[in-house]
C-alpha positions as CSV (number, residue, x, y, z in Angstrom):
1,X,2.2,-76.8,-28.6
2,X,3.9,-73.8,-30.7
3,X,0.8,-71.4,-29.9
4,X,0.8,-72.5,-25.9
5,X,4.2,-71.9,-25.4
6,X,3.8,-68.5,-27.4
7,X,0.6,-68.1,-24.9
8,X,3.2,-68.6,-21.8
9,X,5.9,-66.6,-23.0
10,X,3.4,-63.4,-23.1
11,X,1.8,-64.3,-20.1
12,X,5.2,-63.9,-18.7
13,X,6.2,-60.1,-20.9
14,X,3.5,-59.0,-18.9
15,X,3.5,-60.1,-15.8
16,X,7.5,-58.6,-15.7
17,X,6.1,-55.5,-17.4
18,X,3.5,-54.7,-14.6
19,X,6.2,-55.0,-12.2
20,X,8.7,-53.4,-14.0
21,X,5.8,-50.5,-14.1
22,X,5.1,-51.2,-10.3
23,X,8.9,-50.7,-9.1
24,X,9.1,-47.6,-11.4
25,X,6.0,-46.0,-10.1
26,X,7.4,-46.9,-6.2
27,X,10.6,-45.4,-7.3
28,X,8.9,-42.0,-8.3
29,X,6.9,-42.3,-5.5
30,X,10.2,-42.4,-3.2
31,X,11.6,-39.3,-5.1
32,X,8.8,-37.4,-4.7
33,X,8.8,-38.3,-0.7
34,X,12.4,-37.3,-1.0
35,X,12.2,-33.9,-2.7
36,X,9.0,-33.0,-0.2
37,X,11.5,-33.9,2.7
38,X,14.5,-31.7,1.3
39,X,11.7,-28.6,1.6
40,X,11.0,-29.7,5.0
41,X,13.2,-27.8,7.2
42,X,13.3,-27.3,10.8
43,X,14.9,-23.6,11.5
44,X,14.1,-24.0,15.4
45,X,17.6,-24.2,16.4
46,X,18.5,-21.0,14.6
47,X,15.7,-18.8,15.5
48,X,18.2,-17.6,18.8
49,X,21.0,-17.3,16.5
50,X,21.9,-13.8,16.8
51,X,19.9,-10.9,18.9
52,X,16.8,-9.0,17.7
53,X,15.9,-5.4,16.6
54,X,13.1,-3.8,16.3
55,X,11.9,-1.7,13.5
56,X,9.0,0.1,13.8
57,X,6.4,-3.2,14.1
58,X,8.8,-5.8,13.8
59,X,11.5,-7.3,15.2
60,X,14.3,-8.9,12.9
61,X,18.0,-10.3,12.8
62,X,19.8,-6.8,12.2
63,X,23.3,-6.6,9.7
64,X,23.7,-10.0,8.0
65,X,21.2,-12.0,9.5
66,X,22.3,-15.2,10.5
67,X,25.5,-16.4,8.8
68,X,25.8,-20.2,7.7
69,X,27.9,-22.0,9.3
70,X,28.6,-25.6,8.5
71,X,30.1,-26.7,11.8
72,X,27.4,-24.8,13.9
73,X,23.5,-24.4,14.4
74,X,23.3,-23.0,10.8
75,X,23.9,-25.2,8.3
76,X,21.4,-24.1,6.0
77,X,22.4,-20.9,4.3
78,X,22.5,-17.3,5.4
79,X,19.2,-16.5,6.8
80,X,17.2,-13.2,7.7
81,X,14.5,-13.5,10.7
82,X,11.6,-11.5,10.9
83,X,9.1,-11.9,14.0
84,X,5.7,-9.9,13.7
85,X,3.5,-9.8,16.7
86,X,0.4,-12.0,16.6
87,X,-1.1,-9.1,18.9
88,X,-0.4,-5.9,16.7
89,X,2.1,-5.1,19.7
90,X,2.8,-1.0,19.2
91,X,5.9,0.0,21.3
92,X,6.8,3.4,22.3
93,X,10.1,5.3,21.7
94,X,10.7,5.4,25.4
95,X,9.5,1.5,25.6
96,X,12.0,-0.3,22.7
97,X,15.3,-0.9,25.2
98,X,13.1,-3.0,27.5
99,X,10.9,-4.4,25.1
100,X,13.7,-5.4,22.7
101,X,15.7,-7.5,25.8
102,X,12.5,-8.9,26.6
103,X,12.0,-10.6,23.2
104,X,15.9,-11.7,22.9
105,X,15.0,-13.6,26.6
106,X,12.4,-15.5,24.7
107,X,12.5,-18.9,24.4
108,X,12.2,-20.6,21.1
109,X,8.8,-22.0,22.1
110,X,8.1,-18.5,23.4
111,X,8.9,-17.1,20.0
112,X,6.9,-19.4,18.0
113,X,3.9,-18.6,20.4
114,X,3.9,-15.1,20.5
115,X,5.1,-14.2,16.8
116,X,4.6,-14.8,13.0
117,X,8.1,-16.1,12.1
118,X,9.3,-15.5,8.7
119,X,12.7,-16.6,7.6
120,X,14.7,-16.0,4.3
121,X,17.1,-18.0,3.5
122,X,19.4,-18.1,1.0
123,X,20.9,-21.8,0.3
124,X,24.5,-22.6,1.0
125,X,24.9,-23.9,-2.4
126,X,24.4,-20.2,-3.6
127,X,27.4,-19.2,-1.6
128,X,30.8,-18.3,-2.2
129,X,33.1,-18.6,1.1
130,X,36.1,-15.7,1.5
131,X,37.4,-16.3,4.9
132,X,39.0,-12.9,5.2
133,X,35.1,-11.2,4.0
134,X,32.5,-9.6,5.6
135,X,30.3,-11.6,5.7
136,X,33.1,-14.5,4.6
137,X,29.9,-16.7,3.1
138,X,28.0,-14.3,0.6
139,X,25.6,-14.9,-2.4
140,X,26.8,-15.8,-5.8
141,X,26.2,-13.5,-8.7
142,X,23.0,-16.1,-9.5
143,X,21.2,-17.1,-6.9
144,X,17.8,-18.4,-5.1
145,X,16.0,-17.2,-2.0
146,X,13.6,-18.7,-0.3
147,X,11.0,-17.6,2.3
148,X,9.7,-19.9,5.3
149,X,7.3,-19.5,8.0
150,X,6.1,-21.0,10.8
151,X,2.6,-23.0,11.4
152,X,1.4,-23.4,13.8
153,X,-1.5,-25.6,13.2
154,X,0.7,-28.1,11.6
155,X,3.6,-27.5,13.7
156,X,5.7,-27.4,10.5
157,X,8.2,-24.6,8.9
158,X,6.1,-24.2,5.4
159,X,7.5,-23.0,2.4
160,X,5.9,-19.3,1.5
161,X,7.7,-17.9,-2.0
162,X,11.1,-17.9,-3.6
163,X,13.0,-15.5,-5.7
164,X,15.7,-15.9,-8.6
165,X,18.0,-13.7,-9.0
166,X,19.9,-13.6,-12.1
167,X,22.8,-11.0,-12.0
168,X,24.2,-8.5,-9.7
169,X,22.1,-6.0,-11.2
170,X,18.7,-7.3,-10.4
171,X,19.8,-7.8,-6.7
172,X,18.1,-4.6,-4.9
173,X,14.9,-6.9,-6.0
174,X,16.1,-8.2,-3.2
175,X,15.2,-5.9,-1.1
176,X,12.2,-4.8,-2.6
177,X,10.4,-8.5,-2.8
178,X,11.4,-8.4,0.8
179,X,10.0,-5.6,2.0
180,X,6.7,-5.8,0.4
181,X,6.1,-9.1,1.9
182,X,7.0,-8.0,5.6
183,X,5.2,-4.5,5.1
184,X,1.8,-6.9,4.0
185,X,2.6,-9.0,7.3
186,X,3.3,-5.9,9.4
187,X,1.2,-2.8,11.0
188,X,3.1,-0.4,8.2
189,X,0.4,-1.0,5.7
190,X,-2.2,-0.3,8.6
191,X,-1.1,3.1,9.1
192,X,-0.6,5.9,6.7
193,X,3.0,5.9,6.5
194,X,5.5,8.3,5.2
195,X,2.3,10.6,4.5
196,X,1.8,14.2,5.4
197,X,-1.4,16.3,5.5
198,X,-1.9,19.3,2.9
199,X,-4.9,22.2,3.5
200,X,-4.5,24.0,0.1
201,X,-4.1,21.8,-2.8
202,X,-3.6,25.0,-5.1
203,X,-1.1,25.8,-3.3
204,X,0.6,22.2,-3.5
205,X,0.4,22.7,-7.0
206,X,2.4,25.8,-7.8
207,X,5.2,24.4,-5.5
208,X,5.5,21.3,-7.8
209,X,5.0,23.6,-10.8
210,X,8.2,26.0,-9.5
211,X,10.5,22.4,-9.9
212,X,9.7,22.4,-13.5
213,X,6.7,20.3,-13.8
214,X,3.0,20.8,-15.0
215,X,0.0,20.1,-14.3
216,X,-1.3,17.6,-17.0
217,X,-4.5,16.3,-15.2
218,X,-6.5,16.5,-12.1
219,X,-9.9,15.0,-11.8
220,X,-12.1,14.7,-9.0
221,X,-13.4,11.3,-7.1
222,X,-14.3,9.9,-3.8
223,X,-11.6,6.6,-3.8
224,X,-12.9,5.9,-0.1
225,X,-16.3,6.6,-0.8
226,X,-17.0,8.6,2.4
227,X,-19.1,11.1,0.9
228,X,-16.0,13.5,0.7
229,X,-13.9,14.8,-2.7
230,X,-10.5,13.5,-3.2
231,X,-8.3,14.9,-5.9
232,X,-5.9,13.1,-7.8
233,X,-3.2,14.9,-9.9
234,X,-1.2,14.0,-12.6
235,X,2.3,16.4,-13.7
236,X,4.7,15.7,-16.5
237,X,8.2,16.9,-16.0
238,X,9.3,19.6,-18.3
239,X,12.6,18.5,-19.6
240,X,13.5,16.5,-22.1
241,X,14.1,13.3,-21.6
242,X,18.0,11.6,-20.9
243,X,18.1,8.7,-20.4
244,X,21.4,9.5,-18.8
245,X,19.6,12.0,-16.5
246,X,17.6,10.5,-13.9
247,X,15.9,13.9,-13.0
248,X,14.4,13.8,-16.5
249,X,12.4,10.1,-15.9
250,X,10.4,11.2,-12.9
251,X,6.8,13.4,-12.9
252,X,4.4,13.3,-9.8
253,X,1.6,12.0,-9.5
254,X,-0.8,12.7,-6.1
255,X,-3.4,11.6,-4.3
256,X,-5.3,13.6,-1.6
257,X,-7.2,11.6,0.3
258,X,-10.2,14.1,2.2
259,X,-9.8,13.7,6.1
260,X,-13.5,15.6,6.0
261,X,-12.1,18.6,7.9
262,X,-10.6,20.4,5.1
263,X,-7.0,18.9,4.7
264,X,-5.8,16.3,3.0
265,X,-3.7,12.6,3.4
266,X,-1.3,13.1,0.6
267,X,-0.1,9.8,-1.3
268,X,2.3,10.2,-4.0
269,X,4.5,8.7,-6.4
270,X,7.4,10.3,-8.7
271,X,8.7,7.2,-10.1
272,X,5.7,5.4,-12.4
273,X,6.3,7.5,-15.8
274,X,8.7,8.6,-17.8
275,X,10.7,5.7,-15.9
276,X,13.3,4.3,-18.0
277,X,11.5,3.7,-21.1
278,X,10.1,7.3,-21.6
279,X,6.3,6.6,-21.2
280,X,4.3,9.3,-21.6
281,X,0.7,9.7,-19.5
282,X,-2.1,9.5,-22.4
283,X,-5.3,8.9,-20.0
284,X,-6.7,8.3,-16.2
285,X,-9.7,6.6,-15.4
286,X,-11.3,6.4,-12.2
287,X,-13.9,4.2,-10.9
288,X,-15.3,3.8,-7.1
289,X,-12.0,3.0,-5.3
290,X,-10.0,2.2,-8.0
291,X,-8.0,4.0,-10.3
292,X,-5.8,3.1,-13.6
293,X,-3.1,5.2,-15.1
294,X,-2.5,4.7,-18.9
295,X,1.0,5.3,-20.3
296,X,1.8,5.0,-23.8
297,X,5.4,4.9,-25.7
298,X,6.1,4.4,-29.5
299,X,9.7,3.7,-31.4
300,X,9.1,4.2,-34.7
301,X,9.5,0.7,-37.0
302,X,9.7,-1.0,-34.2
303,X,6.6,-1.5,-31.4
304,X,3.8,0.5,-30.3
305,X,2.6,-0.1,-26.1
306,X,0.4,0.6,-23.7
307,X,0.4,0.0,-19.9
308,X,-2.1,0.0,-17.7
309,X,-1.5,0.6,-14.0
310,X,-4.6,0.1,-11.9
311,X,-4.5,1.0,-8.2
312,X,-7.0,0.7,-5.7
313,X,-8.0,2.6,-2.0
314,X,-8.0,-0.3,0.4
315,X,-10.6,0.9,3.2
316,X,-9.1,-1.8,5.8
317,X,-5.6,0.0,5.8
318,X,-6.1,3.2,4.8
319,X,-3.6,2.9,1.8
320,X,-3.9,2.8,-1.8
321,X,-2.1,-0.5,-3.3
322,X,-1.5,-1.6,-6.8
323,X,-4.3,-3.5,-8.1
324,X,-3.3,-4.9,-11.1
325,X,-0.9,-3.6,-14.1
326,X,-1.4,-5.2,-18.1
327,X,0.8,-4.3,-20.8
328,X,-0.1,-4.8,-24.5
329,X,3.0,-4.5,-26.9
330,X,2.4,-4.2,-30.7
331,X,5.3,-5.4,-32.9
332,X,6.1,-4.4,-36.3
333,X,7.7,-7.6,-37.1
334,X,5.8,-10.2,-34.6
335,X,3.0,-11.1,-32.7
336,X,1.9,-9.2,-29.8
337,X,3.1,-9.2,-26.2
338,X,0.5,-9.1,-23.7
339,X,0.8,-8.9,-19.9
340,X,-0.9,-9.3,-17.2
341,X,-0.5,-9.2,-13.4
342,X,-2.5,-9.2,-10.5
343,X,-1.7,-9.0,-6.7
344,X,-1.5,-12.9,-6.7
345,X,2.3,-11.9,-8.8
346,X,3.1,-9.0,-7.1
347,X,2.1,-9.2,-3.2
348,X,1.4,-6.0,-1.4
349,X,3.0,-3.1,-3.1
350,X,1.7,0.5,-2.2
351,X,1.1,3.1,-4.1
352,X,4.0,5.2,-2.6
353,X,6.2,2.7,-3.2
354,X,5.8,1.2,-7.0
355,X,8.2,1.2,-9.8
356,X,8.5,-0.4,-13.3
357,X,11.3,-2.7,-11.7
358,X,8.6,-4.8,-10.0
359,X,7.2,-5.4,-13.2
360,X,10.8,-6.1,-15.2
361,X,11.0,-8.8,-12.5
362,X,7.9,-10.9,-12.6
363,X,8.6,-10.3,-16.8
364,X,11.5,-12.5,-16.1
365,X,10.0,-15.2,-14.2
C-alpha cells in the first residue's frame, strides 16, 4: 500500500511539473509575442507631419524633424524622415520649387509607393520636456536611436539598426552614423562627390609641401584596374605633435584616380593619422583595388599598436570606401587587444570621409 501510494504521489509531482513547465513556456512565449509587437510600429500617420526638403538626392523632414507629441499624431519620439527615390530621380537647380511641392502633395500611400522611407527615431522615454525650449522635447544626455524603414513586400515598418549614445560628447556620432546610412541609400555614393580633377600631380605636391607637410610615400597602382596608373600619396605634417593643437594631428593622404586623358579624380583624406593618438604612417600596401594603410604608435611601459586601415575602389560607384580596419594592441601588463571590423560594423563610409571616431564608437558597442 506504502509503495502505491508513493507510486501516486509521483505520478502526481509530475504531472503538476509538466504543466507548471507548460504554463511557463506559454508565458515566455507571450513575452516574446509582446516584445516583437512593441518593435512593431506603424509611422504612417506621421510620415505628413511636417513638409519636405530636398537635399541633393533626397528629400527629408528639415530643422527638428518631427517633434513628439503625446496628444497628437506623434506619440512615438522625435523622428527624422528621409525619402530616397526608388527611381534615382535627379532634379535640377531650376527644377527643386516645383518638384519639392509636388512631393509634400503626396499622399501617404503615394509616399510609400514612390520612395524608400527611412525614419529615425528617438524614443520618448529618452526625452526631457522644457516647455519654454526649442525643441521643448529633446534627448537626454544617454540615449537610444533607432532606424525604421518601410517594406514593402510585407507591408510592415522593419526595424533597420540602432545606436547608443552614452554622453553628450559622443553625440556628433549622431550625425555621422546617420549620414553614412542615407549617403549608402542615396545617389551621393554614385557620384564622385566633393572631388575635383588635378592635371599635374607634381605640382599638387609642392602646394601641400608649402603648408608644411612632406611627402612620405607615393606608389603607383591601377585601384580600378582600367589599364591606367593611379597614384596614391602619403604626407606627414611637419610639426610636432600637440595634442592641444588640432593642426598638428592631420597629414594628407591622396588618391588620384586616372580619368585616361591625363588628369586626375582626386580623393583625399587629412584626418586618418596623427589623429588623436599620434600614429605615425609605418607602411602601405596595395593590392588590385584595395589598399591598407598601416599606422603604428608606442608609449613606452605601457602598449605597443598597430592599425590597419584597408580601403577599397568600388567600380559600381566610382568611390573608394573603407573596407575593413583591425587593430592589434600589445600590453605590457596584459593580454592583447585585437580588433576587427568589417563593413557589416561600419556601413558605407568613404574614403573622404573616415575618422578614428567611427572606430572609438563600434569599440564601445
Amino acid at each position: 500500500m506504502k509503495i502505491q501510494k508513493i507510486k501516486t504521489l509521483l505520478l502526481c509531482f509530475v504531472i503538476v511539473t509538466i504543466y507548471s513547465c507548460k504554463d511557463n513556456l506559454q508565458t515566455k512565449k507571450e513575452e516574446i509575442t509582446i516584445d516583437q509587437q512593441q518593435e512593431s510600429i506603424d509611422f504612417d500617420k506621421i510620415l505628413k507631419c511636417t513638409s519636405y526638403t530636398y537635399d541633393e538626392d533626397y528629400f527629408f523632414t528639415p530643422d527638428n524633424g518631427c517633434l513628439y507629441n503625446p496628444k497628437g499624431e506623434n506619440i512615438f519620439g522625435n523622428v527624422s524622415i528621409y525619402l530616397i527615390s526608388k527611381e534615382g530621380l535627379q532634379i535640377g537647380d531650376e527644377e527643386i520649387d516645383v518638384q519639392t511641392e509636388k512631393i509634400n502633395n503626396l499622399n501617404i500611400e503615394d509616399l510609400k509607393e514612390d520612395f524608400d522611407i527611412f525614419i529615425y527615431l528617438i524614443p520618448k522615454e529618452f526625452l526631457n520636456y522644457n516647455p519654454n525650449g526649442d525643441p521643448i522635447y529633446y534627448q537626454k544626455e544617454n540615449y537610444k536611436e533607432k532606424l525604421y524603414t518601410f517594406d514593402n513586400k510585407t507591408k510592415n515598418w522593419l526595424l533597420l539598426d540602432s545606436l547608443k549614445i552614452d554622453n553628450n560628447s559622443e553625440s556628433r556620432f549622431e550625425q555621422n552614423w546617420r549620414d553614412n546610412f542615407i549617403n549608402s541609400k542615396s545617389n551621393k555614393v554614385k557620384k564622385n562627390v566633393d572631388l575635383s580633377k588635378v592635371d599635374d600631380i607634381s605640382t599638387f605636391v609642392k602646394s601641400i609641401e608649402a603648408k608644411n607637410f612632406s611627402l612620405a610615400k607615393q606608389q603607383t597602382s591601377d585601384l580600378n584596374v582600367d589599364g591606367n596608373k593611379d597614384e596614391i600619396l602619403i604626407f606627414e605634417n611637419n610639426a610636432d605633435f600637440n595634442s592641444d593643437d588640432d593642426k598638428t594631428k592631420i597629414a594628407p593622404i591622396v588618391v588620384f584616380i586616372n580619368d585616361g586623358n591625363n588628369s586626375y579624380f582626386k580623393y583625399e583624406n587629412s584626418s586618418i593619422y596623427p589623429n588623436d593618438f599620434n600614429d605615425f604612417f609605418r607602411k602601405l600596401v596595395v593590392k588590385d583595388n584595395y589598399f591598407t594603410i598601416e599606422l603604428a604608435n608606442e608609449s613606452p611601459d605601457e602598449f605597443t599598436s598597430s592599425k590597419y586601415i584597408t580601403f577599397k575602389y568600388d567600380k559600381n560607384n566610382k568611390n573608394i570606401v573603407l573596407h575593413k580596419y583591425s587593430e592589434v594592441i600589445n600590453w605590457n601588463n596584459d593580454k592583447p587587444t585585437n580588433l576587427n571590423y568589417s563593413e557589416k560594423d561600419f556601413g558605407t563610409v568613404l574614403f573622404q570621409n573616415f575618422n578614428s571616431d567611427i572606430i572609438k564608437k563600434l569599440s564601445k558597442k
